[in-house]
PDB file as gemmi writes it, atoms N, CA and C in Angstrom:
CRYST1    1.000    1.000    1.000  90.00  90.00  90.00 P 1                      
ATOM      1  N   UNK A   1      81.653  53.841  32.187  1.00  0.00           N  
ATOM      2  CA  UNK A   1      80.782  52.683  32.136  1.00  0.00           C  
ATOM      3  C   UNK A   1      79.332  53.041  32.445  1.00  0.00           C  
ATOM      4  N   UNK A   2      79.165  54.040  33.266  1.00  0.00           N  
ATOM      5  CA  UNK A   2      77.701  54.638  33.468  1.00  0.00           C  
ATOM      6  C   UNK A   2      77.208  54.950  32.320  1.00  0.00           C  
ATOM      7  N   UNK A   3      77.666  55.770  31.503  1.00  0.00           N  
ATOM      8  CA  UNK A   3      76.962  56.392  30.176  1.00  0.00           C  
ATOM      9  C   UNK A   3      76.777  55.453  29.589  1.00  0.00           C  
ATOM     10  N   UNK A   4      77.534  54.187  29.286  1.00  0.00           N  
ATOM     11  CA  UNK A   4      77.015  52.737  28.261  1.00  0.00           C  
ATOM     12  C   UNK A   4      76.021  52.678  28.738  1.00  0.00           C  
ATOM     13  N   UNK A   5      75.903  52.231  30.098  1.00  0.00           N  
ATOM     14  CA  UNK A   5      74.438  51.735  30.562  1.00  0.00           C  
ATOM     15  C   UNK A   5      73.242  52.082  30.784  1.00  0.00           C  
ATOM     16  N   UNK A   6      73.698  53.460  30.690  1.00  0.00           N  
ATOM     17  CA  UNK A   6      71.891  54.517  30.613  1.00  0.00           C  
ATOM     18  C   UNK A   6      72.150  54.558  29.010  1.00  0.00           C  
ATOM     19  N   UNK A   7      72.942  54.428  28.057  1.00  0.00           N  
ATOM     20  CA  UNK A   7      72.406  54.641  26.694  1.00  0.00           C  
ATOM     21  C   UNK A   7      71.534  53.606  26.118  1.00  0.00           C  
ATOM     22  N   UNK A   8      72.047  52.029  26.604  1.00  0.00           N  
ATOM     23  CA  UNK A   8      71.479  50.426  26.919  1.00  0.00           C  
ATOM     24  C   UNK A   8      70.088  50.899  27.021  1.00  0.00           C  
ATOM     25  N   UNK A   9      70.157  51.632  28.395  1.00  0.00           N  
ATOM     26  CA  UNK A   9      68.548  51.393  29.272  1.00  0.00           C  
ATOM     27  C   UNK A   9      67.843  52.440  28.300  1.00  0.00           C  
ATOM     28  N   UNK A  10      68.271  53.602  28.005  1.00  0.00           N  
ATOM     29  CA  UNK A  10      67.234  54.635  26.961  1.00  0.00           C  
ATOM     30  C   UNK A  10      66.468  53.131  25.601  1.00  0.00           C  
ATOM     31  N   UNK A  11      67.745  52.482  25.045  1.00  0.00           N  
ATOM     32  CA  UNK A  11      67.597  52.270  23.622  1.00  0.00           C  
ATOM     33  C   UNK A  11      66.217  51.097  24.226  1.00  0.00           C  
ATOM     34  N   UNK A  12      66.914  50.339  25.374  1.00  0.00           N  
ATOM     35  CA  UNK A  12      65.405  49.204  25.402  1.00  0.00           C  
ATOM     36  C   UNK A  12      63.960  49.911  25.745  1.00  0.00           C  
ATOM     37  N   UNK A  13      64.155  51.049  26.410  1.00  0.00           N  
ATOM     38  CA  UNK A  13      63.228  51.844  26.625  1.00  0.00           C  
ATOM     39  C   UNK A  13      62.196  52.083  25.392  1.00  0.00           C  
ATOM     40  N   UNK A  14      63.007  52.271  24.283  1.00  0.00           N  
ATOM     41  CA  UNK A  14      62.839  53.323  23.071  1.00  0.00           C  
ATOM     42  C   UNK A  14      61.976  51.956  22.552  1.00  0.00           C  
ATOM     43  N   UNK A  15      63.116  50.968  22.656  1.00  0.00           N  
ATOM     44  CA  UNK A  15      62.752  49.630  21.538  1.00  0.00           C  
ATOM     45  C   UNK A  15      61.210  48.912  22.154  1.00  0.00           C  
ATOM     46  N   UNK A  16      60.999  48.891  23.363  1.00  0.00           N  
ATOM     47  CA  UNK A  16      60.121  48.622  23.979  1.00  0.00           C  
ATOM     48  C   UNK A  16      58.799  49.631  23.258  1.00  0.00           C  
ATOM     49  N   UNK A  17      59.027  50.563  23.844  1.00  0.00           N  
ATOM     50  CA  UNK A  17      57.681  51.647  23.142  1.00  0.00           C  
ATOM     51  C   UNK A  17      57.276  51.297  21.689  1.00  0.00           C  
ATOM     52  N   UNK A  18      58.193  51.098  20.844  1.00  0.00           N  
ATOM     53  CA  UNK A  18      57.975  51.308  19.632  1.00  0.00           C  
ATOM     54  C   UNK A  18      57.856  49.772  19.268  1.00  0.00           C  
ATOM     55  N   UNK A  19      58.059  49.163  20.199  1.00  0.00           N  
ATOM     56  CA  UNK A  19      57.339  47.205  19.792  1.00  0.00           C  
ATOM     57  C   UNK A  19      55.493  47.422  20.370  1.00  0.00           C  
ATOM     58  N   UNK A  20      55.517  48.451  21.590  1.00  0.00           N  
ATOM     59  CA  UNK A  20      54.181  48.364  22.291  1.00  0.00           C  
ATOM     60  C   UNK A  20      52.925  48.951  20.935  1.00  0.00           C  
ATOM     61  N   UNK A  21      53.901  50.170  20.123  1.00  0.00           N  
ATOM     62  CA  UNK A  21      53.184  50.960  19.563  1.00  0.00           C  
ATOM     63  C   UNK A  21      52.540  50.441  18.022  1.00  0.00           C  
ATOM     64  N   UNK A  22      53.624  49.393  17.439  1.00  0.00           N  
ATOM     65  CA  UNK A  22      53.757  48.498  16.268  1.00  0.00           C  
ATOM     66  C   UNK A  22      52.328  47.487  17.095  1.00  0.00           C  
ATOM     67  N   UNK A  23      52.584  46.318  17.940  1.00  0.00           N  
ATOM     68  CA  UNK A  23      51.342  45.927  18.414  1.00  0.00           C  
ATOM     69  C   UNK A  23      49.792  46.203  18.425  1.00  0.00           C  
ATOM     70  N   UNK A  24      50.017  47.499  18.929  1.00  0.00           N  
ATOM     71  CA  UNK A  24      48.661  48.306  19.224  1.00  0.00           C  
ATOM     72  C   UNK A  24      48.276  48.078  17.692  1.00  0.00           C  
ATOM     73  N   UNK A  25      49.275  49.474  17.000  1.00  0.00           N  
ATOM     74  CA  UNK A  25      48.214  49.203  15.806  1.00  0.00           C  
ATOM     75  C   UNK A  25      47.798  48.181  15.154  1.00  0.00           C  
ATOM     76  N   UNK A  26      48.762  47.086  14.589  1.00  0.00           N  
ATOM     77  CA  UNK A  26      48.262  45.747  14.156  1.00  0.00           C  
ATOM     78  C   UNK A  26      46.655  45.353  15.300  1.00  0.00           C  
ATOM     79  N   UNK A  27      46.568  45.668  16.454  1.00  0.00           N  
ATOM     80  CA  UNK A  27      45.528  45.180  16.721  1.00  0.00           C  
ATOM     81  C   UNK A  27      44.335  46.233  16.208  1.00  0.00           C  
ATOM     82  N   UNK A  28      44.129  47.033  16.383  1.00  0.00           N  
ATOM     83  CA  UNK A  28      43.631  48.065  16.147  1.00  0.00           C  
ATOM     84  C   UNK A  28      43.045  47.998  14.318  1.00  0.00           C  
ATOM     85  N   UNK A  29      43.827  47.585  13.473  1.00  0.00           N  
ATOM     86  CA  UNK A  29      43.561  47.295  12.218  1.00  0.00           C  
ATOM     87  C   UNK A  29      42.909  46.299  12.139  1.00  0.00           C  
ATOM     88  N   UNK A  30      43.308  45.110  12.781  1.00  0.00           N  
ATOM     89  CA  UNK A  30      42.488  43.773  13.002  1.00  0.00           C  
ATOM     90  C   UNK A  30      41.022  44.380  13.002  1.00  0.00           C  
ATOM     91  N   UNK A  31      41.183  44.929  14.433  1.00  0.00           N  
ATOM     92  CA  UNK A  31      40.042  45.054  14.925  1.00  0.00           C  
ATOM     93  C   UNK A  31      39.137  46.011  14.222  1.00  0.00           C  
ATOM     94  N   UNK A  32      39.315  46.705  13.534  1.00  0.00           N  
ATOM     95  CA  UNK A  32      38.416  47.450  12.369  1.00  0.00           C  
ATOM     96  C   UNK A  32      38.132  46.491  11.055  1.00  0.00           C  
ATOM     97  N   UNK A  33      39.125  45.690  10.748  1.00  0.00           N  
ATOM     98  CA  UNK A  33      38.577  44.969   9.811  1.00  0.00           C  
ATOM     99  C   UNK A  33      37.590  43.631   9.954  1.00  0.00           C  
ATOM    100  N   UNK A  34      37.890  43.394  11.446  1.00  0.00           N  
ATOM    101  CA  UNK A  34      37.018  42.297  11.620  1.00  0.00           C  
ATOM    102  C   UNK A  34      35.567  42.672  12.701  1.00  0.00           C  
ATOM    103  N   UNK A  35      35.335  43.392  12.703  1.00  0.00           N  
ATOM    104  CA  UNK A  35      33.966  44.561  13.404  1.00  0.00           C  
ATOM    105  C   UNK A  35      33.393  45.631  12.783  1.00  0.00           C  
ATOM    106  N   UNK A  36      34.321  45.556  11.201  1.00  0.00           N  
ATOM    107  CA  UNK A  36      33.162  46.644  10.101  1.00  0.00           C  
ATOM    108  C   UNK A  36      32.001  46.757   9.419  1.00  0.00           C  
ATOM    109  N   UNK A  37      31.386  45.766  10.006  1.00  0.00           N  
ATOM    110  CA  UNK A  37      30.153  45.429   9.727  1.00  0.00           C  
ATOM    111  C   UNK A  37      28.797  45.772  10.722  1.00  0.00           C  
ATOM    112  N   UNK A  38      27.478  45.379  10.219  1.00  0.00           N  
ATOM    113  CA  UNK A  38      26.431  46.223  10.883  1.00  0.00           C  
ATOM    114  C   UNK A  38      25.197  45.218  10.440  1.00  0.00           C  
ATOM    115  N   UNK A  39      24.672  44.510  11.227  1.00  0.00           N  
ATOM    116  CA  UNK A  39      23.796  44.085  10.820  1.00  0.00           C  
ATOM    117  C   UNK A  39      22.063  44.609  10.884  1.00  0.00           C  
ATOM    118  N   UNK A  40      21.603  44.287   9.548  1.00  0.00           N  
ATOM    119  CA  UNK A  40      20.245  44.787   9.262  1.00  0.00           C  
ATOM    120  C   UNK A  40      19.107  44.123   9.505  1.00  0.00           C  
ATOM    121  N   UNK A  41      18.213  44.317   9.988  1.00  0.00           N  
ATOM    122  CA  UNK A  41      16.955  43.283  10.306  1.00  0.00           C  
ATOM    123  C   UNK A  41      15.690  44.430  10.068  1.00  0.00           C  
ATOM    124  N   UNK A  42      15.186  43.563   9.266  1.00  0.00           N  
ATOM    125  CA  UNK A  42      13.598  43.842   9.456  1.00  0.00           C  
ATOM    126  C   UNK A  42      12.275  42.931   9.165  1.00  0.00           C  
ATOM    127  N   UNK A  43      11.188  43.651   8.507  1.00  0.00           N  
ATOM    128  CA  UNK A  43       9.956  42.766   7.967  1.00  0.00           C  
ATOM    129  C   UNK A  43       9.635  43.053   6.647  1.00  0.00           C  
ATOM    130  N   UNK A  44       9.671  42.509   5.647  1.00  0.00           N  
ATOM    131  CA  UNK A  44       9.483  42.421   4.349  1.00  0.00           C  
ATOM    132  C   UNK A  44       8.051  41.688   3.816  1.00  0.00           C  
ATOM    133  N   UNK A  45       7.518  42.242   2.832  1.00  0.00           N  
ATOM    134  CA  UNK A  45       6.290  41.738   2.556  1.00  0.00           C  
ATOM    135  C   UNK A  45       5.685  42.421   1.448  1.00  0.00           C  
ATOM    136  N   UNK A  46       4.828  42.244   1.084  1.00  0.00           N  
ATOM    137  CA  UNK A  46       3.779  42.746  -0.434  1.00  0.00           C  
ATOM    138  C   UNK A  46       2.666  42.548  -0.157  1.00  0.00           C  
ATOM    139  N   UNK A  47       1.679  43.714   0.241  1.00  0.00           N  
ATOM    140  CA  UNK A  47       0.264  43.513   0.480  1.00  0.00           C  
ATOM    141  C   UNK A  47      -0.115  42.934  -0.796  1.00  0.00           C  
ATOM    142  N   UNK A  48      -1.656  42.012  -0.541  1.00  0.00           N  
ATOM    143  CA  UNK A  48      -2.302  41.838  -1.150  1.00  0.00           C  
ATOM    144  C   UNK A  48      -3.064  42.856  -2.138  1.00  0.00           C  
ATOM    145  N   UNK A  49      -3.239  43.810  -1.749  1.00  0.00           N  
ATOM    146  CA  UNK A  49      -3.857  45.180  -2.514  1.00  0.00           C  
ATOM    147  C   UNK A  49      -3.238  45.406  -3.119  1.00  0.00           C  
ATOM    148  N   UNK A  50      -1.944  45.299  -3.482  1.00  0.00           N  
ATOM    149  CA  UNK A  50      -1.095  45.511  -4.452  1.00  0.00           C  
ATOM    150  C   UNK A  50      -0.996  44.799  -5.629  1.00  0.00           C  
ATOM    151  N   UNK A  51      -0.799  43.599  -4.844  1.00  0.00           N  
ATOM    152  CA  UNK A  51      -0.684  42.084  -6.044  1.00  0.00           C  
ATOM    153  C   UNK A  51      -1.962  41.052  -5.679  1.00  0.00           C  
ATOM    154  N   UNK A  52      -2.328  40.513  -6.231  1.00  0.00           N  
ATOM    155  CA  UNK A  52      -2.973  39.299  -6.315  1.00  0.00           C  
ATOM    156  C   UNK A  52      -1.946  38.355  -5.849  1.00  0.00           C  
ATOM    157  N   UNK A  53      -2.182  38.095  -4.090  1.00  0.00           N  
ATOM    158  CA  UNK A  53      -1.374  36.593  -3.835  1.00  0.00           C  
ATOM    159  C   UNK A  53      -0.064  36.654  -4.255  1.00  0.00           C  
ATOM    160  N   UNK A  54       0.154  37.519  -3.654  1.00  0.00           N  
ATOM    161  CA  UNK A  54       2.025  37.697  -3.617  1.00  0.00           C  
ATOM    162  C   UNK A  54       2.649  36.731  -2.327  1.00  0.00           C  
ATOM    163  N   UNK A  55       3.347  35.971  -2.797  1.00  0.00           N  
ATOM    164  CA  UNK A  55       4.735  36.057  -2.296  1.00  0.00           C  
ATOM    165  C   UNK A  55       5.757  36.388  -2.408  1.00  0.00           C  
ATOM    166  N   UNK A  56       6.655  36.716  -1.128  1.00  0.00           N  
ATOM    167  CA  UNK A  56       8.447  37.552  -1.260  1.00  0.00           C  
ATOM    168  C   UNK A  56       9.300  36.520  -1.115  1.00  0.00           C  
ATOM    169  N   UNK A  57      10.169  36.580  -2.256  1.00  0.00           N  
ATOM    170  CA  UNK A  57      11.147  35.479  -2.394  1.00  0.00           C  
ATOM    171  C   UNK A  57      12.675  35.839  -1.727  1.00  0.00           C  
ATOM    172  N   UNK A  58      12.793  37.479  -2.887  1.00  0.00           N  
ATOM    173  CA  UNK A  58      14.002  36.981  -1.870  1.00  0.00           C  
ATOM    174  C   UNK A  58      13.870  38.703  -1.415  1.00  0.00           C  
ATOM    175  N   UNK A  59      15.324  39.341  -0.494  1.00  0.00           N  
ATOM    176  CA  UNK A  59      15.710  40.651  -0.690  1.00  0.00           C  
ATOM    177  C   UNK A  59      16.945  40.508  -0.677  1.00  0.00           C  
ATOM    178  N   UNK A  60      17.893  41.679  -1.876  1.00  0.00           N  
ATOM    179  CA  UNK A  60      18.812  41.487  -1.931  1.00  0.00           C  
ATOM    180  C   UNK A  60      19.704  43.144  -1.462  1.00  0.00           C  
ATOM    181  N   UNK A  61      20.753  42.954  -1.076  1.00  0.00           N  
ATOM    182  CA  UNK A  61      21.295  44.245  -0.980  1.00  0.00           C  
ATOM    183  C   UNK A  61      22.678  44.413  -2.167  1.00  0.00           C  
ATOM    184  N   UNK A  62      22.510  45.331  -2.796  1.00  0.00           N  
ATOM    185  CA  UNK A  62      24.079  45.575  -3.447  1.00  0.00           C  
ATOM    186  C   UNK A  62      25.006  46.346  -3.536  1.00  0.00           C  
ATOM    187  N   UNK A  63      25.845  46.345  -2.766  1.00  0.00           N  
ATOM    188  CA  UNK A  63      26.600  47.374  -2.261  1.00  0.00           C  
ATOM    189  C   UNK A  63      27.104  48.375  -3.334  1.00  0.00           C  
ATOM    190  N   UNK A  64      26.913  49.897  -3.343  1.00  0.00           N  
ATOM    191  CA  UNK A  64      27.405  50.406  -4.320  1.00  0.00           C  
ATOM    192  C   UNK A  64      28.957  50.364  -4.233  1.00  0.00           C  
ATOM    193  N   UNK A  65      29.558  50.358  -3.482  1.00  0.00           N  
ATOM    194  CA  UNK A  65      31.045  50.510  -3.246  1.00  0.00           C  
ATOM    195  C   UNK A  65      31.922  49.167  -4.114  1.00  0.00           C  
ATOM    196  N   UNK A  66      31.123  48.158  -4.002  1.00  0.00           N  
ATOM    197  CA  UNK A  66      32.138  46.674  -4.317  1.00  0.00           C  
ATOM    198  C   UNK A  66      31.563  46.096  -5.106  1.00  0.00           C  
ATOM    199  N   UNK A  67      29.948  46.331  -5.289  1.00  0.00           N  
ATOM    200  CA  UNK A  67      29.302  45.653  -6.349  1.00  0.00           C  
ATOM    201  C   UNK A  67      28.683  44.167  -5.752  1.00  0.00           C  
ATOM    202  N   UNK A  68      29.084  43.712  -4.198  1.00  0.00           N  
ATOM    203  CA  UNK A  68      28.731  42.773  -4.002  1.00  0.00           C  
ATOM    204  C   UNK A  68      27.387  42.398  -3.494  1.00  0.00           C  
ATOM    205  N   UNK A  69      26.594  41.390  -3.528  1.00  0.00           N  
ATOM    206  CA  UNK A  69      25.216  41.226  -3.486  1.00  0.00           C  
ATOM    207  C   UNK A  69      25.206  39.983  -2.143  1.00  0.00           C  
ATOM    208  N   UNK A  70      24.491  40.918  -1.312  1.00  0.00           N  
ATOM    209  CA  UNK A  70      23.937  39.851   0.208  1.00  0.00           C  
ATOM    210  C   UNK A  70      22.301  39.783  -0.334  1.00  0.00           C  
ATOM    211  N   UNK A  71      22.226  38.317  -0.023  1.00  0.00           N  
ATOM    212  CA  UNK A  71      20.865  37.845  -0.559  1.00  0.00           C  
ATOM    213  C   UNK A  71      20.066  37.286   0.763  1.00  0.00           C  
ATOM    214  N   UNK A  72      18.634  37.450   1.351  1.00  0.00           N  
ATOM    215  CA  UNK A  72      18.131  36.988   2.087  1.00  0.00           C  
ATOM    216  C   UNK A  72      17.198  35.995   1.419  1.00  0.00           C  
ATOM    217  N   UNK A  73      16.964  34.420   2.022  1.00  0.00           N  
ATOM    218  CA  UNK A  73      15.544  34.108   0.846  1.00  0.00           C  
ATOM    219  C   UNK A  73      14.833  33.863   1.908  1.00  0.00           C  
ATOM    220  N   UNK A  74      13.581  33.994   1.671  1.00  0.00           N  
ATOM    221  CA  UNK A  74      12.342  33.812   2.624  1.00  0.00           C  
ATOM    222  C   UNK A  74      11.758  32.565   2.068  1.00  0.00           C  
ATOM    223  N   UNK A  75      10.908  31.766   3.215  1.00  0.00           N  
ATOM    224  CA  UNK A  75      10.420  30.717   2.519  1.00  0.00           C  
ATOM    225  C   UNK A  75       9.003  30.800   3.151  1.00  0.00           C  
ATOM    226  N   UNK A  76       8.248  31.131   2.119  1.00  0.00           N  
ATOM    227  CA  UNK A  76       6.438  30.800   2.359  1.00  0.00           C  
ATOM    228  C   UNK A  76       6.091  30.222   1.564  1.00  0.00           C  
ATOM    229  N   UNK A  77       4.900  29.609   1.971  1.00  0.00           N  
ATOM    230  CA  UNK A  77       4.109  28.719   1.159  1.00  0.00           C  
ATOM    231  C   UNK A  77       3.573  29.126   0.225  1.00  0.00           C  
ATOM    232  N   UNK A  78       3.590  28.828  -1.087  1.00  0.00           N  
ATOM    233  CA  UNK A  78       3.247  29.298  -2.561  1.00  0.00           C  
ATOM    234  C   UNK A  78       1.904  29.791  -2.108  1.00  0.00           C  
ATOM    235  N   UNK A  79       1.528  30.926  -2.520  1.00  0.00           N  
ATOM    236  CA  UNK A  79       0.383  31.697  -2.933  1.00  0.00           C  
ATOM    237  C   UNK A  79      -0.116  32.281  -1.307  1.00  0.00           C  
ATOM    238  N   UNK A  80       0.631  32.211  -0.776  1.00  0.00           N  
ATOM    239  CA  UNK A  80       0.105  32.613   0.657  1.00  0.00           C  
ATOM    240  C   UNK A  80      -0.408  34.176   0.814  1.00  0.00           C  
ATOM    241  N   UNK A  81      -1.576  34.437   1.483  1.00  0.00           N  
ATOM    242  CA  UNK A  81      -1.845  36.065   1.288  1.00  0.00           C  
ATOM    243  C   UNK A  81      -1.241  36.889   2.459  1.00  0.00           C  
ATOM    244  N   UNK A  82      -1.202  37.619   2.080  1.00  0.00           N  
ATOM    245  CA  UNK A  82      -0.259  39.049   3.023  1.00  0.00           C  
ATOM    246  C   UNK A  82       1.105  38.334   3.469  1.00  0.00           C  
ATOM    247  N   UNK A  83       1.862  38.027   2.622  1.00  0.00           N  
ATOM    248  CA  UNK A  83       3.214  36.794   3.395  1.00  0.00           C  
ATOM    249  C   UNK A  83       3.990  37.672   3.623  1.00  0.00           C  
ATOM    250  N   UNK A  84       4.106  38.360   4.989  1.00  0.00           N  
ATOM    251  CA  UNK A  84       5.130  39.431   5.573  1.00  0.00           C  
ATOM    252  C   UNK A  84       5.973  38.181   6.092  1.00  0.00           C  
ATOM    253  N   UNK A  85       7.759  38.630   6.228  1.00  0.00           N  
ATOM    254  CA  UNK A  85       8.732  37.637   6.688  1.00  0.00           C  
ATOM    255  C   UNK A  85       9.393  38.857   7.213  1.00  0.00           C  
ATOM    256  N   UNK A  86      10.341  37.981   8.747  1.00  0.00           N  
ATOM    257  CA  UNK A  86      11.820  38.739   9.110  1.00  0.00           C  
ATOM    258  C   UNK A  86      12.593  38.507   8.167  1.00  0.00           C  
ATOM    259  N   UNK A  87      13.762  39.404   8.558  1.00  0.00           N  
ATOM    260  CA  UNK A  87      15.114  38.886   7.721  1.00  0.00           C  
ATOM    261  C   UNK A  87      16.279  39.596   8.500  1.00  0.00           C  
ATOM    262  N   UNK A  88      17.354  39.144   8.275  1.00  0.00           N  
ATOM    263  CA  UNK A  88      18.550  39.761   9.057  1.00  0.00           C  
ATOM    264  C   UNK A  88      19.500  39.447   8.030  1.00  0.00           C  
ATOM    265  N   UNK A  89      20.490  40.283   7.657  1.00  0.00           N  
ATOM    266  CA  UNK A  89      21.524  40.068   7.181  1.00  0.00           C  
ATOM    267  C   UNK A  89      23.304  40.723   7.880  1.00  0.00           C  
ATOM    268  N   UNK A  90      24.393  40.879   7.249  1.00  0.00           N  
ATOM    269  CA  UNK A  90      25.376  41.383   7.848  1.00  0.00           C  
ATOM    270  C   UNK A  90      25.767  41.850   6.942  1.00  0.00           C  
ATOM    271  N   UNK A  91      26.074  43.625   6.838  1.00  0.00           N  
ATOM    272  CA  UNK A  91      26.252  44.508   5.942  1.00  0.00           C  
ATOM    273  C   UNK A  91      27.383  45.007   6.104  1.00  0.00           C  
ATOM    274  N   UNK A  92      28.375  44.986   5.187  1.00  0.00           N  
ATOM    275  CA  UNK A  92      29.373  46.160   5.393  1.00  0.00           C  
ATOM    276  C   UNK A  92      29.098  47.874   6.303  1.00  0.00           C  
ATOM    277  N   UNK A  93      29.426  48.475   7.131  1.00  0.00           N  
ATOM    278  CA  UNK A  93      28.964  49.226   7.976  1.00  0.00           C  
ATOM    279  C   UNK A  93      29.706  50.436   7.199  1.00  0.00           C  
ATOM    280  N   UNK A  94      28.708  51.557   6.557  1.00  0.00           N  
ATOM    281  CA  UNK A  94      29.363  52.789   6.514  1.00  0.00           C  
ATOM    282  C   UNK A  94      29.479  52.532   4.642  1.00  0.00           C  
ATOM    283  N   UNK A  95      28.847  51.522   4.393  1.00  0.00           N  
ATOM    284  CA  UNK A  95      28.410  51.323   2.445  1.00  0.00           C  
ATOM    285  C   UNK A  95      26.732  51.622   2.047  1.00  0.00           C  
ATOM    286  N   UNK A  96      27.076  52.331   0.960  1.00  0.00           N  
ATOM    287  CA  UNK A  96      25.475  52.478   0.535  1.00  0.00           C  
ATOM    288  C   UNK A  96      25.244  50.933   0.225  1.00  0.00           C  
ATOM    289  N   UNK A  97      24.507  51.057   0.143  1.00  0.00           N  
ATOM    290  CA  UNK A  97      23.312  50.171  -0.438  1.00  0.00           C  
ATOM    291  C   UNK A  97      22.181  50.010  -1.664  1.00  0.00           C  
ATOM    292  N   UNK A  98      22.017  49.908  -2.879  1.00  0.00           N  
ATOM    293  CA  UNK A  98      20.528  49.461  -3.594  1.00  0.00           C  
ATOM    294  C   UNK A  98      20.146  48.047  -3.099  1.00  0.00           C  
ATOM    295  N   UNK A  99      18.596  48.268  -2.789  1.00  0.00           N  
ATOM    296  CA  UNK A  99      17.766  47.106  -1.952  1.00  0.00           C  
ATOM    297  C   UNK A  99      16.560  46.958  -3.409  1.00  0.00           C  
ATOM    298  N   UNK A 100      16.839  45.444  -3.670  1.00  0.00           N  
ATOM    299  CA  UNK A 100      15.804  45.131  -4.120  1.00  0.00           C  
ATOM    300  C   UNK A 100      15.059  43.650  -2.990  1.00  0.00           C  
ATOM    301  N   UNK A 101      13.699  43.522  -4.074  1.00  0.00           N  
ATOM    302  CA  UNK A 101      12.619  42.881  -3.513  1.00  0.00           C  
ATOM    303  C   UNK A 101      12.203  41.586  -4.494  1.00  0.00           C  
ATOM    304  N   UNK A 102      12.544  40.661  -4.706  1.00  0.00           N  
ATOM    305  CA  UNK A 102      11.605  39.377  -5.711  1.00  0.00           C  
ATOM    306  C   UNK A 102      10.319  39.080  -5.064  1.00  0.00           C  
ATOM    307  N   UNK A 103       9.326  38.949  -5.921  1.00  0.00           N  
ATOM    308  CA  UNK A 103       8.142  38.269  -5.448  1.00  0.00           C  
ATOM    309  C   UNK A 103       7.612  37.733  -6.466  1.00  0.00           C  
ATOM    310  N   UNK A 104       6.839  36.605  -6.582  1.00  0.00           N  
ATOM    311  CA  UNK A 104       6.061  36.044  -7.377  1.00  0.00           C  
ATOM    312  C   UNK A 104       4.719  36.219  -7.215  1.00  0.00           C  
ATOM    313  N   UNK A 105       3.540  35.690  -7.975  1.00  0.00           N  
ATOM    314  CA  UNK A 105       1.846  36.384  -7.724  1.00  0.00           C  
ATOM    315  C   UNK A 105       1.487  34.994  -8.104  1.00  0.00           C  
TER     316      UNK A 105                                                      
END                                                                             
């Protein structure tokens, strides 16, 4: 009757670890998929020396990996000179990027 009961106590042992270890990772995956991101901030703008009375409409990012497009829009007042803006967006973390710029004159 001893040997049943240490084989019992090994298997919950075993079954235990390998429920702790199944857990972990499910969290662990969570947690990479929902914290893979990186957010970007800066100042965007178009001197006047460049353009005649530029404003920046929008900036967009497009991820080379997925093809998907995060758009920032800025809002200044039509024809405003030197219209530098913040912007912040939330980027996939660890994806290239092409960054474009809209502006109107």
């Amino acid at each position: 009757m001893t040997e049943i009961s240490t084989k019992r106590r090994n298997i919950l042992i075993a079954s235990i670890i390998v429920v702790v270890l199944v857990v972990s990772s499910i969290g662990a995956v969570i947690y990479l998929l929902t914290y893979d991101n990186v957010t970007v901030s800066g100042i965007e703008g178009v001197s006047s020396a460049v353009v005649i009375a530029p404003t920046v409409q929008t900036i967009e990012f497009q991820d080379t990996q997925t093809g998907t497009m995060t758009t920032f829009h800025f809002n200044f007042a039509p024809k405003s000179d030197n219209a530098f803006g913040n912007y912040s967006v939330t980027l996939k973390n660890g994806h290239n990027y092409n960054v474009y710029l809209s502006f109107h004159t």
